[in-house]
C-alpha positions in Angstrom: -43.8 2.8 -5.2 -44.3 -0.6 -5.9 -40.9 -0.4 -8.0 -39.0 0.3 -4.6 -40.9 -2.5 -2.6 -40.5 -5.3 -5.0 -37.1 -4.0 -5.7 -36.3 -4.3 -1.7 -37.9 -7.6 -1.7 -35.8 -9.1 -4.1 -32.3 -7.7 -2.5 -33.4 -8.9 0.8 -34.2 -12.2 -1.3 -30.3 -12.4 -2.8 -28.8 -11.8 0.5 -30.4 -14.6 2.1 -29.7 -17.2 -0.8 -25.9 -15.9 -0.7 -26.0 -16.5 3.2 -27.7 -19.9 3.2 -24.6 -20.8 0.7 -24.4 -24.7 -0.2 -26.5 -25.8 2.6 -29.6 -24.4 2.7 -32.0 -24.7 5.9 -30.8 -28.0 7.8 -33.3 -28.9 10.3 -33.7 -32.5 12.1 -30.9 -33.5 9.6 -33.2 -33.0 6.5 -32.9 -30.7 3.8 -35.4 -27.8 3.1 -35.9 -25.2 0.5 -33.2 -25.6 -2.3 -31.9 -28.7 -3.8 -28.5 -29.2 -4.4 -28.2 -27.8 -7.9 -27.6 -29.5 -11.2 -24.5 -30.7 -13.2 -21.7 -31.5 -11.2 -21.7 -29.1 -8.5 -25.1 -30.5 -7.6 -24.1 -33.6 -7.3 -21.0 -33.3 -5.8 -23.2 -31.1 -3.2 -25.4 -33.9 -2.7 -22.5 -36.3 -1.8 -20.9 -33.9 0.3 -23.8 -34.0 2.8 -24.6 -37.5 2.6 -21.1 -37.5 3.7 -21.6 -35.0 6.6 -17.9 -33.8 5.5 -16.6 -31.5 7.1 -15.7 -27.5 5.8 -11.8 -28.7 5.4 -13.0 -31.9 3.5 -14.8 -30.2 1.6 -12.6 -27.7 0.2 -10.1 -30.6 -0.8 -12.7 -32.3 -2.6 -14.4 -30.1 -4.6 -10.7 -28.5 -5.2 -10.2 -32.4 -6.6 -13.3 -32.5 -8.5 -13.1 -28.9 -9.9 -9.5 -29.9 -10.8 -10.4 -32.8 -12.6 -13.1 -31.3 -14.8 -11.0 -28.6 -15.9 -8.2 -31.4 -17.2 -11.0 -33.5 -18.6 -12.3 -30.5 -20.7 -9.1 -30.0 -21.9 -8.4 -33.5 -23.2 -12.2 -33.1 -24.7 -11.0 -29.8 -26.4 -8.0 -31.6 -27.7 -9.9 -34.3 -29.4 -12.6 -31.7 -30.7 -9.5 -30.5 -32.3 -8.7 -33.6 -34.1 -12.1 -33.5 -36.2 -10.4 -31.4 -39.2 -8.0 -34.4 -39.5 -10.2 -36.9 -39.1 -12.7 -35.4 -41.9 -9.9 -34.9 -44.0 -8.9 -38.1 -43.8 -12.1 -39.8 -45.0 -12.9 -36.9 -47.3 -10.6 -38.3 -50.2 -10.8 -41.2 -52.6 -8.8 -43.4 -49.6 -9.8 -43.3 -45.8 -5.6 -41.9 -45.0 -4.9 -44.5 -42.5 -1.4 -42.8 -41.6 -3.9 -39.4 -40.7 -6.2 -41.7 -38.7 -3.3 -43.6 -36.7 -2.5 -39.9 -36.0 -6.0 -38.9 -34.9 -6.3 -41.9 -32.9 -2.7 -41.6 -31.4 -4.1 -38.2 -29.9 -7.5 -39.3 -29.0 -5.5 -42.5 -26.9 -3.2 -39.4 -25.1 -6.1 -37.3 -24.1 -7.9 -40.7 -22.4 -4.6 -41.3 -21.0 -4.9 -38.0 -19.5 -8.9 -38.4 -18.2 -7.6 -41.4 -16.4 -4.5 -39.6 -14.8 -6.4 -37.0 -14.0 -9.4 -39.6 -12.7 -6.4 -41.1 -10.4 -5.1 -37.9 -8.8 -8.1 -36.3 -7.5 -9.4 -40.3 -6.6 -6.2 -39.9 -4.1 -7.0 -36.6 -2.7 -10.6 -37.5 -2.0 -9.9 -40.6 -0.4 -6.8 -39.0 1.5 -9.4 -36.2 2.7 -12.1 -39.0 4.2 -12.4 -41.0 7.3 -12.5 -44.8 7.2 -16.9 -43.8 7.7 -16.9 -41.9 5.0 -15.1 -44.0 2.5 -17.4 -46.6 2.7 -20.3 -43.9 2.2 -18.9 -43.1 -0.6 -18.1 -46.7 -2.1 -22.0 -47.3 -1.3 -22.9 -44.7 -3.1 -20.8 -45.5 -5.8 -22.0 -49.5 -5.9 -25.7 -48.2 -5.7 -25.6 -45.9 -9.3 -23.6 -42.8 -8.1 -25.2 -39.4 -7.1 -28.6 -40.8 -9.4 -28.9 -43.9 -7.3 -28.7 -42.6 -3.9 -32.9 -41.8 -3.9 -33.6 -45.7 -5.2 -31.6 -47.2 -2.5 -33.1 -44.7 0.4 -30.2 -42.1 0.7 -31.9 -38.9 2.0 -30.3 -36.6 -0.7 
């Protein structure tokens, strides 16, 4: 029996937190129960309502930001894959400068591709805000970023 209830309990418990989504309970324009999260989401969370953006806004950003991970995970994965030449290259009697021109050639290409990356989804967030918003954002970047916000009295 107390299988079933606690088993009930927790379903009803799920469907609320999957209803409730990114938001939460928003009452008087402050935040109760969950936080944002952690990582990225949570802080892009966190951004997103200091913004007060709205649902179309916020699909083109976290589209941007979600784009721009996955390309700066895959320049990380490309240089991951450059540690075999790089040992290699040290390993011998020599350090093989040719190898390590190489290595570095490929690490320069994948920070090449961060920064594009960087650029493009930079363009679609600011193309998705208001003139308001912008200079939310700018604040928010000039006060330390998402980890700044509670030093310099943003309610996130």
């Amino acid at each position: 029996m107390f299988g079933l209830l606690f088993g009930t309990l927790c379903l009803v418990g799920l469907v609320v937190v999957l209803a409730r989504g990114r938001r939460g309970f928003r009452r008087h324009g402050h935040w109760h129960g969950h936080g944002y999260g952690w990582g990225p989401r949570g802080a892009v969370n966190a951004v997103l309502a200091r913004l007060d953006a709205a649902p179309g806004q916020e699909k083109v950003i976290v589209a941007a930001v979600e784009e721009f991970i996955d390309r700066a995970r895959e320049s990380g994965r490309k240089v991951r894959d450059t540690r075999r030449d790089f040992a290699s290259s040290v390993r011998g009697d020599q350090v093989d400068e040719t190898r390590l021109a190489s290595v570095f050639g490929e690490h320069d290409a994948a920070l090449s591709d961060v920064r594009r990356a960087a650029l493009d989804a930079l363009r679609k967030v600011h193309e998705a805000l208001d003139e308001r918003q912008r200079k939310i954002l700018a604040d928010i970047v000039e006060s330390g970023g998402y980890f700044g916000m509670h030093r310099h009295g943003y309610a996130c």
